[in-house]
N, C-alpha and C positions, 0 to 999 in steps of 0.2 A: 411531189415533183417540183411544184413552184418554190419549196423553200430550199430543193437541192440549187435550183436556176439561180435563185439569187445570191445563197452563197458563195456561188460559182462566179457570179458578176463582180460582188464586192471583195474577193480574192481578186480577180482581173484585176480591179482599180488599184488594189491596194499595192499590189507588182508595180502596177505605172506608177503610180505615185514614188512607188522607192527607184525606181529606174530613173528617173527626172531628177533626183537629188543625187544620183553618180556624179561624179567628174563628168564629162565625154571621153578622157584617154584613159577612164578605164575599161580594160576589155570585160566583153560579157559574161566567159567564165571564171573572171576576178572575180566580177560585180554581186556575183552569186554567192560568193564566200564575205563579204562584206555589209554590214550592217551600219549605215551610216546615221550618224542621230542628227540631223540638222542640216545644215547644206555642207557644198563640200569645199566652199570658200576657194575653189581652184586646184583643192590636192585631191590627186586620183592616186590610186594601187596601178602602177603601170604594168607590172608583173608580179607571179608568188610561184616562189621552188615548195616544192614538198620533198618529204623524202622519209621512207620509214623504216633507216636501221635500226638491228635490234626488235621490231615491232613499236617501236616508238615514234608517232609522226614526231618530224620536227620540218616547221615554215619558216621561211624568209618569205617579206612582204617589201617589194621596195618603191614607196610614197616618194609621187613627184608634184612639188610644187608648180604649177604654170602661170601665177601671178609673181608680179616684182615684189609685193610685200612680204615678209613674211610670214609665217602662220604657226601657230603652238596647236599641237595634234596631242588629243589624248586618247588613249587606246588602251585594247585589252584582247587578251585572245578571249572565249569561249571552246572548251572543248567537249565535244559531244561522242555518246558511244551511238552503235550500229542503227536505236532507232530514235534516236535524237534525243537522250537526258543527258544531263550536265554531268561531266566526269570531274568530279574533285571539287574540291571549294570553290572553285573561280578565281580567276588571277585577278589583284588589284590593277586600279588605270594608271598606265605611265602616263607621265610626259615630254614629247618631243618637241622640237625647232624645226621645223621646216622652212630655210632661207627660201627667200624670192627666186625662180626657177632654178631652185636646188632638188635633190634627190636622198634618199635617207631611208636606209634601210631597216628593217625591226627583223627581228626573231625570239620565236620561243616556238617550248618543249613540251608535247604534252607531260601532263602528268603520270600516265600510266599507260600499259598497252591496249586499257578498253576502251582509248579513244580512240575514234578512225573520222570522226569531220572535226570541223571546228565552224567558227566566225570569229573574223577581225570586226571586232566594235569600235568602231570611230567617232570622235568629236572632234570638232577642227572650228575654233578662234583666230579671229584678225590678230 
């Protein structure tokens, strides 16, 4: 039992700890689908369309800048099937420009119909 509790604790923490390094405008069922590595230098996912014609998810995720500098974002989807392994090889990281309170959209496809989640993996540079 002690070693369920503390499990249980250091998942708590580990939640806070990635909730702290969100944006603040991202909302909280963005924040859920987003995996940030680092801080988020002022770009949040201000929204994400889903949509699964065909049985194929396909996202748009649209990053908005809210500093004046601007910011080089690198990213990647993840796509995962029903209980969470990676469907397909794994997309390589792009790279994007996010202008100083500019906005900028990403999209991609999964791979195949056995994915049904994902995660946007993010790094974001001054």
């Amino acid at each position: 039992m002690f070693f369920k509790t503390l499990a249980l604790a250091a998942a708590c923490l580990a939640l806070t700890a990635q909730a702290q390094t969100q944006d603040p405008t991202t909302p909280a069922a963005v924040a859920a689908k987003v995996a940030l590595r680092g801080e988020s230098q002022g770009v949040g996912v201000v929204e994400m369309r889903i949509t699964r014609p065909n049985d194929i998810l396909i996202v748009q995720a649209d990053l908005a800048n809210s500093e004046r500098g601007d910011r080089t974002v690198f990213y990647r989807f993840r796509w995962l099937d029903s209980v969470g392994n990676q469907v397909g090889d794994g997309e390589s990281w792009k790279q994007l420009g996010v202008m100083g309170k500019g906005m900028q959209t990403v999209k991609s496809v999964a791979p195949s119909g056995a994915a049904t989640d994902f995660r946007l993996e993010m790094n974001v540079n001054k």
